[in-house]
N, C-alpha and C positions, 0 to 999 in steps of 0.2 A: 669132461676130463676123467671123472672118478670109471665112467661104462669103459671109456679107452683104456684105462690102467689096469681093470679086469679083464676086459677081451685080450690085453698084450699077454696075461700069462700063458693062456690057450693058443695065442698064437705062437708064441713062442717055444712051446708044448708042441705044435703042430709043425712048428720052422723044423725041430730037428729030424722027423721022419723027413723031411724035404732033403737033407742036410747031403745025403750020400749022391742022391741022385744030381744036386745044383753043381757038385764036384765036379762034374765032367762038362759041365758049359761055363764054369767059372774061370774066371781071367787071372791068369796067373800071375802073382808076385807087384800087385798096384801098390805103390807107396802111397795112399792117397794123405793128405794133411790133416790128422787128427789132432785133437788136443792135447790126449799125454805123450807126453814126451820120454816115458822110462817103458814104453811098449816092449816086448821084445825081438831082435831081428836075428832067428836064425839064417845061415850064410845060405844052406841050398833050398831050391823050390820044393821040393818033399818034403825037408826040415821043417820050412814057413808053413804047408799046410797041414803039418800035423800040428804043427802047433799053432794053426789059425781054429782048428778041428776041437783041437782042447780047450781055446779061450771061447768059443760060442758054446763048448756043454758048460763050461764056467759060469758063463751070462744066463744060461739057464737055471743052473743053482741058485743063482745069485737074484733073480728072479722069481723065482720060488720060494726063497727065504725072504723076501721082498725087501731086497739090501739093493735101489731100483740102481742106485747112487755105482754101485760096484761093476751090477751089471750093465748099463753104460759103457763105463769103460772096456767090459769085456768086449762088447760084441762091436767097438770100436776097434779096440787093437785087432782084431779077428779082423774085421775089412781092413785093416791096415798090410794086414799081410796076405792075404786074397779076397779080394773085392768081391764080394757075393750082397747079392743083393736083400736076401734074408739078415746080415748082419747089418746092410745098411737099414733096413726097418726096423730090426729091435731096437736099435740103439736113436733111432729116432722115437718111437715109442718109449722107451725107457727115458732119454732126456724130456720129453714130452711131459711124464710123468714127476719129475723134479721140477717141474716150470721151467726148465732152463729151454724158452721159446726161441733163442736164436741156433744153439745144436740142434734144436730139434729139426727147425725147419733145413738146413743143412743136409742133416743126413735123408729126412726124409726127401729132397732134391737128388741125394743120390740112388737114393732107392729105382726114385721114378728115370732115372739116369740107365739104371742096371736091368729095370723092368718095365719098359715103355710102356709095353701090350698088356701089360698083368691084370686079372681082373678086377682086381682091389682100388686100379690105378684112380678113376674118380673121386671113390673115395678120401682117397690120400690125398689127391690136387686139393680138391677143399679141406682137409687137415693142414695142408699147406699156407693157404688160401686164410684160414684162420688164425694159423700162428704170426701169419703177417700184418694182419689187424692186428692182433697184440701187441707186438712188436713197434705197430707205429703207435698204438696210443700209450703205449710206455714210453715210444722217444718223446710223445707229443707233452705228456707230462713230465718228461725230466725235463724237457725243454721248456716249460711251464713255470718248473721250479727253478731254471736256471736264470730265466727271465724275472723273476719274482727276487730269488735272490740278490742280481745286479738292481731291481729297483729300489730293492732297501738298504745295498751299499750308498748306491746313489742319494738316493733320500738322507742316510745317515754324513756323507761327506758334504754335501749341502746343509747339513745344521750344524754339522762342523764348522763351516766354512761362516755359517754366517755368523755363530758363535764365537769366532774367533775375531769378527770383522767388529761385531759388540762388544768385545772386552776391549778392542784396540779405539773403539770412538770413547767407548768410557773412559779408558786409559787417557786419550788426548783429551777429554773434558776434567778429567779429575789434574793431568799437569797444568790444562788452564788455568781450573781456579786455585790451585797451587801457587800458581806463579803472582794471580791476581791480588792472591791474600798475603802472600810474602810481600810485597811491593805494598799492599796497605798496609802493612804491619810498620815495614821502614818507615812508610810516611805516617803514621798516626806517632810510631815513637819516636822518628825527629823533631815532629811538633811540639810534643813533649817536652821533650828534652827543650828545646827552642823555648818553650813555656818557663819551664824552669830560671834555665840563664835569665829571662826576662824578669823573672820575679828576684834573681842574685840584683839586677841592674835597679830595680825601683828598691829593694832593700835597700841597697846602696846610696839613691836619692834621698831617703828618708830617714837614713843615718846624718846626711850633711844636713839636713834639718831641723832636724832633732839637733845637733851641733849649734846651728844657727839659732835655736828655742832658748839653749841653756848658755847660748851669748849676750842675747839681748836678758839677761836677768830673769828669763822664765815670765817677761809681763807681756812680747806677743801672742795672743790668744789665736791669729791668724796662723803663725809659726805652728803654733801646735796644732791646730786642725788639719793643718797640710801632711805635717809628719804621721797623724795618728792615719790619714785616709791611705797614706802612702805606704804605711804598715798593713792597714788590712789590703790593700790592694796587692803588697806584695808574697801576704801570706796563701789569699786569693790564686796567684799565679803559680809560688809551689804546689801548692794543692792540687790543684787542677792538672798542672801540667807529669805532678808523681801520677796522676791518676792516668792521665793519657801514655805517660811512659810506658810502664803496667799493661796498659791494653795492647800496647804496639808489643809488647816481647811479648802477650800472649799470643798474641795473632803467627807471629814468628815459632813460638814453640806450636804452637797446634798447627801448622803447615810442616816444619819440619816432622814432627810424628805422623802424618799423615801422610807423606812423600818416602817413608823408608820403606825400601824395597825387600829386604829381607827381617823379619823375624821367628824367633822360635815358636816351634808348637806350644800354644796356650798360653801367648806373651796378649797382653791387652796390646789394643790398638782404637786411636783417637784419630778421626779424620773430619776436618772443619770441610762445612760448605756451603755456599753461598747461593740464594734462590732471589735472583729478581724478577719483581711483579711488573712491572708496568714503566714508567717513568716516575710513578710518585711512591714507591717505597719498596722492600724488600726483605728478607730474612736474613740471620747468619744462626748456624748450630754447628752441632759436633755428631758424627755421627762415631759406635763404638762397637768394637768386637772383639771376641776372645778366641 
């Protein structure tokens, strides 16, 4: 690349002693398809070539000042407005020199286009020849990287996907035991509660007891073992059953806090859960976060 970019300035050193004489077999007035688009298009055919004439001494300044970028373009618009085959080499040369491998190859096709027989012309097919190896292993690595990148959208929507299939089984496990420990909570605190009333009803018995104690004169000694067992038994059963009550609303509040779907940044949060082992026993906790 570097020997091509030095040989182009001598060539192109050399194109312009060419320049008078390619005039008289040059193809008059080809529009051919370049890249800029702000070229300029004098109306008549002596117009265009003098000022095809003036954009290749251009390409040669512009060359020489090694601005390759500029002259490019000259010696582009120059074939733009008569097709000489001297402008289509520099400008393949000059793109050549910018790495831009697909103008290059381009112009240098038109060259071989303008100078079949030239004796350069080998040379150039394999310049050609070159740039097209470049060319496909640049498509082969954007293709590479195009491929690579869909495999890591790919990859990334697939752990999407299954991320989002995990939070949605967690989800349906976490309203399970949700539901499971709201429904123990009712039944633990109806029992309760049922406990309770039961110990109002033996109270109750052990008051008409106690009645019947301090009828008979206070002398059956029976009467009063009955009444006293039936006081502890009925202290027994509030006890017991405020205790189970107690459990069952907690069970209800630690399910309700743990099933609310929205709170604030940095609000605590309690969430009960339930682990069974085996058929012969199991855990309950609370798990928490802020």
């Amino acid at each position: 690349m570097a020997r091509y970019c030095v040989l182009a300035v001598a060539a192109v050193l050399a194109s312009l002693l060419a320049w008078e004489s390619a005039r008289a077999q040059e193809t008059p007035a080809v529009r051919a398809p370049v890249e800029e688009s702000d070229c300029p298009t004098p109306a008549t055919a002596s117009a265009r070539r003098r000022e095809a004439g003036r954009l290749f001494a251009q390409g040669e300044r512009e060359t020489e000042a090694l601005r390759v970028a500029a002259a490019a373009r000259a010696f582009a618009c120059s074939y733009a407005l008569v097709a000489t085959a001297q402008a289509a080499y520099n400008a393949g040369v000059a793109y050549e020199c910018i790495d831009d491998a697909a103008r290059a190859r381009r112009w240098f096709l038109r060259y071989r286009e303008r100078a079949p027989e030239a004796e350069d012309g080998p040379e150039v097919d394999r310049r050609i020849a070159a740039l097209e190896r470049r060319l496909s292993e640049r498509q082969a690595r954007e293709q590479a990287a195009r491929d690579d990148e869909a495999r890591h959208a790919e990859a990334t929507r697939r752990a999407m996907a299954s991320r989002v299939a995990t939070m949605r089984a967690e989800r349906a496990r976490a309203e399970e035991t949700s539901q499971r420990l709201r429904l123990t909570g009712f039944i633990v605190g109806g029992t309760g509660v049922a406990t309770v009333l039961a110990g109002v009803v033996v109270y109750g018995v052990a008051d008409g007891v106690h009645d019947d104690f301090l009828a008979s004169g206070r002398t059956d000694s029976a009467l009063a073992r009955r009444g006293e067992a039936l006081d502890a038994a009925a202290s027994s059963l509030w006890i017991t059953g405020g205790a189970v009550t107690l459990a069952g609303g907690a069970l209800t509040l630690f399910e309700w806090l743990g099933r609310s779907p929205e709170r604030p940044p940095g609000a605590a949060r309690l969430a009960p859960y339930v682990s069974l082992r085996g058929q012969a026993g199991g855990e309950f906790g609370l798990r928490g976060g802020f």
